[in-house]
C-alpha positions as CSV (number, residue, x, y, z in Angstrom):
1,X,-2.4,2.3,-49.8
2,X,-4.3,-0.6,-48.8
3,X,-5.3,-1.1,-45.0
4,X,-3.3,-4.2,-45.0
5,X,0.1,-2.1,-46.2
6,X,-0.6,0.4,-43.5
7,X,-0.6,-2.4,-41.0
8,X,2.5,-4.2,-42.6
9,X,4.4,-0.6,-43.1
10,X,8.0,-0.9,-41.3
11,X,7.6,2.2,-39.5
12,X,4.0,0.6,-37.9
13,X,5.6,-2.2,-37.0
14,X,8.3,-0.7,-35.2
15,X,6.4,1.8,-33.4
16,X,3.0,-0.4,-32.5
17,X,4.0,-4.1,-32.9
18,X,7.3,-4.3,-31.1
19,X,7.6,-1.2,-29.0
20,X,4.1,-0.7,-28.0
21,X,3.8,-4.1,-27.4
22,X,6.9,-4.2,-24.9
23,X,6.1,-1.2,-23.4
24,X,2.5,-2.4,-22.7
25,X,3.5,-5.7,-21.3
26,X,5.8,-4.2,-19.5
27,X,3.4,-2.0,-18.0
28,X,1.2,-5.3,-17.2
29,X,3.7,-7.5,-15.8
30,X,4.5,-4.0,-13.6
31,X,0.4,-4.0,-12.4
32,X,0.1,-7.7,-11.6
33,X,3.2,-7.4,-9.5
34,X,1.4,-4.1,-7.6
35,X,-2.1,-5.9,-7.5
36,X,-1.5,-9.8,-8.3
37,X,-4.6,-11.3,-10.6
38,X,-6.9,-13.7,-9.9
39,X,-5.8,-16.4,-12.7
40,X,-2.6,-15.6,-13.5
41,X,-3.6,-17.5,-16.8
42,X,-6.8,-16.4,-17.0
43,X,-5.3,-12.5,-16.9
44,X,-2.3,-12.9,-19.7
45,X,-4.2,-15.1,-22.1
46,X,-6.9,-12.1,-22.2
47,X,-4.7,-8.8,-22.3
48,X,-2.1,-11.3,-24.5
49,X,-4.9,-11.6,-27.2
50,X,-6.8,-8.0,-26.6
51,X,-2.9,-6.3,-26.7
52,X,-1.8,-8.5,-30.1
53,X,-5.0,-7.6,-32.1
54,X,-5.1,-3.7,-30.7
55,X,-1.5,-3.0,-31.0
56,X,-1.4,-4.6,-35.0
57,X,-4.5,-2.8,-35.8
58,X,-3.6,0.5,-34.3
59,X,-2.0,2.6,-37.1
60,X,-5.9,2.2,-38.6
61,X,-7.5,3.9,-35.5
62,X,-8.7,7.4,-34.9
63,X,-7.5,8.9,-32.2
64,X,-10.3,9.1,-29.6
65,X,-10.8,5.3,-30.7
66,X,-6.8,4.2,-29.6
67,X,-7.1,6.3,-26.7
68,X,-10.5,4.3,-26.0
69,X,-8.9,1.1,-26.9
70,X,-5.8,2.0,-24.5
71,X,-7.9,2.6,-21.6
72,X,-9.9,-0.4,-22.4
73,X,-6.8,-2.9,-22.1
74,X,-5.2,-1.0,-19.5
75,X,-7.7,0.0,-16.9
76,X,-11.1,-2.1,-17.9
77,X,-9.5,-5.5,-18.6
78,X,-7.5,-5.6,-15.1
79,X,-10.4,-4.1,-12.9
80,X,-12.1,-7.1,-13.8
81,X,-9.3,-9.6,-13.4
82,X,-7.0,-8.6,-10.8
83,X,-7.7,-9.4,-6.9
84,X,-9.2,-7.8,-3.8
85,X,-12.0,-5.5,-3.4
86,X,-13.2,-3.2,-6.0
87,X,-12.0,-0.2,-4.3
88,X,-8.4,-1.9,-4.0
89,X,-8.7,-2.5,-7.9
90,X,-10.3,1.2,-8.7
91,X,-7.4,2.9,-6.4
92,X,-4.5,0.6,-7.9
93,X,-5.1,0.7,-11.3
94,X,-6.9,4.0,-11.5
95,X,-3.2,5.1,-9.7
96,X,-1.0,2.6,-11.9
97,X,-2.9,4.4,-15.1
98,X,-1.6,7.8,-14.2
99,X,1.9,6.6,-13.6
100,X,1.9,4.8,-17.6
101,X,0.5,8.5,-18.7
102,X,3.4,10.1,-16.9
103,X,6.0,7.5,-17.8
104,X,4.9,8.1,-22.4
105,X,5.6,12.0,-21.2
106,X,9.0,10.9,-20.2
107,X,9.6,9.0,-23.3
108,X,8.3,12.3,-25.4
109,X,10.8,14.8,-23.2
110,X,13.3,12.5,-24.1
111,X,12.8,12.6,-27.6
112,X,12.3,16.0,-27.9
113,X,15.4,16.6,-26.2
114,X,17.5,14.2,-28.2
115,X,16.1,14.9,-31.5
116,X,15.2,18.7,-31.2
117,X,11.5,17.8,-32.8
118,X,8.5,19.1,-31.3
119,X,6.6,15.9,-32.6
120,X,7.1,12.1,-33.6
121,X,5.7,10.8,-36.3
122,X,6.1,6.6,-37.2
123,X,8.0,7.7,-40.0
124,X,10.9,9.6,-37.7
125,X,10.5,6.8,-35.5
126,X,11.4,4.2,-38.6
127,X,14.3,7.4,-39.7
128,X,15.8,7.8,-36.2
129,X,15.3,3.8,-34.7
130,X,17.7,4.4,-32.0
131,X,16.8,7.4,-30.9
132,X,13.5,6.0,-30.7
133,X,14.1,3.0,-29.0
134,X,16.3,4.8,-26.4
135,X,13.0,7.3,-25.4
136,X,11.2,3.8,-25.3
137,X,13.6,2.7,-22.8
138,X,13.3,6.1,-20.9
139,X,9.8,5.3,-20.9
140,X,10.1,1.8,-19.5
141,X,12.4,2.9,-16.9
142,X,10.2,5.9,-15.5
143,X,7.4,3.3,-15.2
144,X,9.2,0.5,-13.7
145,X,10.4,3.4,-10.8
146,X,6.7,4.8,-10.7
147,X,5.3,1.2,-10.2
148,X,7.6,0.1,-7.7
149,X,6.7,3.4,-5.7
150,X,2.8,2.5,-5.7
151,X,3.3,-0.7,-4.9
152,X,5.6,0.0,-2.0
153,X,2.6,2.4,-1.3
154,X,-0.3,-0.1,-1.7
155,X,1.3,-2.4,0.7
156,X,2.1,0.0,3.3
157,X,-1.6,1.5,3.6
158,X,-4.2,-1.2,1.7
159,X,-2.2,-4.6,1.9
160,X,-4.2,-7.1,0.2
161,X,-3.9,-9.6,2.7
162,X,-5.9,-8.1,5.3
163,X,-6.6,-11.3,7.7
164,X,-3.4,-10.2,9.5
165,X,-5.4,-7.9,11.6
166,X,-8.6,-6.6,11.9
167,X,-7.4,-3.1,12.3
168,X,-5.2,-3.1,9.3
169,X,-8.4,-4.4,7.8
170,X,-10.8,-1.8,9.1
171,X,-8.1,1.2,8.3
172,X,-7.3,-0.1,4.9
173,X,-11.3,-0.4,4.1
174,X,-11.7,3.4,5.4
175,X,-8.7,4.7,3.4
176,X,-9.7,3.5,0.0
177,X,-13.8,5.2,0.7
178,X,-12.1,8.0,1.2
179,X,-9.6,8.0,-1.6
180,X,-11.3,6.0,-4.0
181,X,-12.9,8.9,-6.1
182,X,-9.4,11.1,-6.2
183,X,-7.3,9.1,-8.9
184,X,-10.1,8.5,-10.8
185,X,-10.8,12.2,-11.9
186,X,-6.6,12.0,-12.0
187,X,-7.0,9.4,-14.8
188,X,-9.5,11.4,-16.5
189,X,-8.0,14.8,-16.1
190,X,-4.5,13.2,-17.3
191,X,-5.8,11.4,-20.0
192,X,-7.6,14.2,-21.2
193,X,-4.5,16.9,-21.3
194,X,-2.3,14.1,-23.1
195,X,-4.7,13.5,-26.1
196,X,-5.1,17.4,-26.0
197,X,-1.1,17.7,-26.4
198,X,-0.6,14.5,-28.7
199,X,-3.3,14.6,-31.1
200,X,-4.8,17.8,-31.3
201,X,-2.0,20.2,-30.2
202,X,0.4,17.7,-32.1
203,X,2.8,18.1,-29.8
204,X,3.5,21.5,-28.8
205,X,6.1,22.4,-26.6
206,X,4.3,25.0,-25.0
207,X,1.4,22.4,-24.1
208,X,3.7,19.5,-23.6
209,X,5.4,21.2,-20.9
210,X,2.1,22.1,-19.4
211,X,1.3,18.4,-19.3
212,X,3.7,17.6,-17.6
213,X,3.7,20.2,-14.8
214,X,0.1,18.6,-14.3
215,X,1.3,15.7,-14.0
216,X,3.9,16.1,-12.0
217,X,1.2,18.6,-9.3
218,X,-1.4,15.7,-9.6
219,X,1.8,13.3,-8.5
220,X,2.6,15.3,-5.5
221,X,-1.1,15.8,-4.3
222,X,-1.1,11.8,-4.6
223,X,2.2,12.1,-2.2
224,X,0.9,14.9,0.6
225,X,-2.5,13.1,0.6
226,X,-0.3,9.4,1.1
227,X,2.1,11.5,3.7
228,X,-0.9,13.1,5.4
229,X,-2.5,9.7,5.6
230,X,0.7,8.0,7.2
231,X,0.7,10.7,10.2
232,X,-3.0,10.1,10.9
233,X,-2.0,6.5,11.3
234,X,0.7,7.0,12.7
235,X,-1.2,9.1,15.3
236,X,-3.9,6.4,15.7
237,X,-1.7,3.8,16.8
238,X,0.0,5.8,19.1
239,X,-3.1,7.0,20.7
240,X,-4.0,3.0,20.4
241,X,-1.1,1.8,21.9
242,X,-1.1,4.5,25.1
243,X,-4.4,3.2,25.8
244,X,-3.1,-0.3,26.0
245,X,-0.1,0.7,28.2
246,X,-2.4,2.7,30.8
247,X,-4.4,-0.4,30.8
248,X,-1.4,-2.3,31.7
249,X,-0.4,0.1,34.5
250,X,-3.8,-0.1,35.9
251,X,-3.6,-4.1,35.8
252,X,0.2,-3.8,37.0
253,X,-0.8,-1.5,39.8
254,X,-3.5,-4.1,41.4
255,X,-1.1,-6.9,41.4
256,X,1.4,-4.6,42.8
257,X,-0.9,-3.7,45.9
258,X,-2.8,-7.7,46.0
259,X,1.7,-8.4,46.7
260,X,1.6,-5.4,49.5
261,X,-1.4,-6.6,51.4
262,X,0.2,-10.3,50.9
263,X,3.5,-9.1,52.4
264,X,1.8,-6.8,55.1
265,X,-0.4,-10.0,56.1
266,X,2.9,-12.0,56.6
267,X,4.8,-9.6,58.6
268,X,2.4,-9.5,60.9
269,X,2.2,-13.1,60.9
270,X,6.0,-13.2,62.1
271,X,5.2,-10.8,64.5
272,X,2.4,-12.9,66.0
273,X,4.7,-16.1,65.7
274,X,7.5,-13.9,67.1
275,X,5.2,-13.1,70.5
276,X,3.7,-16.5,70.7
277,X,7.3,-17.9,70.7
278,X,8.5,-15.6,73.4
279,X,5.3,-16.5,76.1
280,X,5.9,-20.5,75.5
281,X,9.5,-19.8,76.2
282,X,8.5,-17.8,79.5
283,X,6.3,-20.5,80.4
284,X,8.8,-23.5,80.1
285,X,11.4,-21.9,81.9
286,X,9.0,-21.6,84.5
287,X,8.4,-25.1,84.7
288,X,4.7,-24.0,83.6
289,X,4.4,-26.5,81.2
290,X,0.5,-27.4,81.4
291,X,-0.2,-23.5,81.1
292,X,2.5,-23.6,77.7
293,X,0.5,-26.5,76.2
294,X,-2.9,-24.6,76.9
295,X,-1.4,-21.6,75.5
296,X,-0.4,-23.3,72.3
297,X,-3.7,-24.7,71.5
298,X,-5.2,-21.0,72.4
299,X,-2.6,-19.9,69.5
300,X,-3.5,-22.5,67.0
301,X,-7.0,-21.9,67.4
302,X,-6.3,-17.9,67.0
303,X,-3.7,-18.5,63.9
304,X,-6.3,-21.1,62.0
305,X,-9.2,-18.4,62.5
306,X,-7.2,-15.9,61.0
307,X,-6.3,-18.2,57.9
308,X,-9.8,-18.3,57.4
């Protein structure tokens, strides 16, 4: 059979033309809604040409060739065309990678439990289309639910917009340095243990199941790490906002006693007026009133020094 018939087979077609093609766009409509790209046209005329060709010419590829190809148009491709800082893009798609891995192991339990085979070939896949195209939409839906969890995530700890605040900038800078290197070894690890169970283990249950338990302890490390991070900053804006309420006090607390003096000093001034009062009073009813009108100047000389 020419290379040509191989490419034109219906069971190729089926599996690498229109499902893989779905799946993968999918997949990329999923990632730019996580991590939006630079050119939005710039980004889907690329991966629209790069996915076409790869996807038609698959069924001719090795294996360590469409698993090279894969990673090329999934991780490569978008690191270079998506926004924010390199870290961001490592962390997001390195992340958004691992959840495409686990969302094809979802679409493989599902077809092993609907069809009872321990492998799928493009020939079942022709045999059994609606089967097939159910694990397909399996797969789809696990990664549209994995997707929409990192991108919640990204947006709570790394939002890309970080001119809101310098702090959000400054904890979302030290949380990817820290994180950066941690779904990258996922990816690799991941990757590795599905070619292992798809192409040389073809499939075994035994395997396949192990596969998934990894993927599913790699998942929940991602989760404790995210959970462990959210206390920490949780914890440093509490400490963050005490110290910005005991500054408040402090100011609160020297306007409260510059009021006290401020009363004390008027009380006193009543007191004063009060007494002053009472000895002009005296005076006039003594018919004293040279000695009042000396007095009073005496007191308005005593009262402006004291304003002074």
């Amino acid at each position: 059979m020419s290379a040509l018939d191989v490419l034109l087979a219906p069971e190729n077609l089926l599996v690498n033309v229109v499902c893989g093609l779905s799946v993968q766009f999918v997949y990329l409509g999923l990632l730019t809604w996580v991590l939006p790209p630079r050119s939005a046209r710039a980004f889907w005329t690329v991966e629209i040409l790069y996915q076409g060709v790869a996807m038609f010419l698959k069924a001719l590829y090795p294996a360590p060739l469409r698993i090279a190809v894969g990673v090329f148009g999934s991780f490569f491709i978008p690191l270079f065309l998506l926004r924010g800082s390199l870290l961001r893009r490592l962390v997001v798609c390195s992340l958004c990678m691992s959840a495409q891995t686990g969302a094809e192991l979802v679409g493989a339990v599902v077809w092993m439990g609907l069809m009872g085979f321990q492998w799928m070939d493009s020939d079942l896949a022709l045999r059994y289309a609606p089967q097939f195209i159910a694990c397909v939409s399996a797969e789809i839906v696990a990664l549209a639910l994995m997707l929409s969890g990192l991108r919640w995530l990204c947006r709570r700890f790394f939002p890309l917009d970080d001119s809101r605040s310098e702090r959000v900038g400054r904890r979302g800078a030290a949380w990817l340095q820290r994180f950066a290197l941690f779904p990258l070894i996922q990816v690799a690890l991941i990757y590795s243990m599905v070619w292992i169970a798809f192409d040389v283990m073809r499939g075994d249950g035994t395997y396949m199941m192990a596969t998934a338990a990894l993927f599913v302890l790699c998942m929940a490390a991602d989760v404790l790490l995210f959970l462990q991070m959210d206390q920490s900053f949780k914890q440093r804006r509490a400490e963050l906002e005490a110290s910005v309420l005991e500054a408040q006090v402090g100011e609160y607390l020297e306007e409260l006693a510059a009021m006290q003096r401020l009363l004390d000093d008027t009380a006193r001034l009543r007191h004063d007026v009060r007494n002053h009062q009472a000895v002009v009073s005296a005076l006039c009813a003594n018919g004293e009133y040279r000695e009042a009108e000396q007095y009073l100047e005496g007191a308005r000389e005593l009262l402006k020094g004291e304003g002074r």
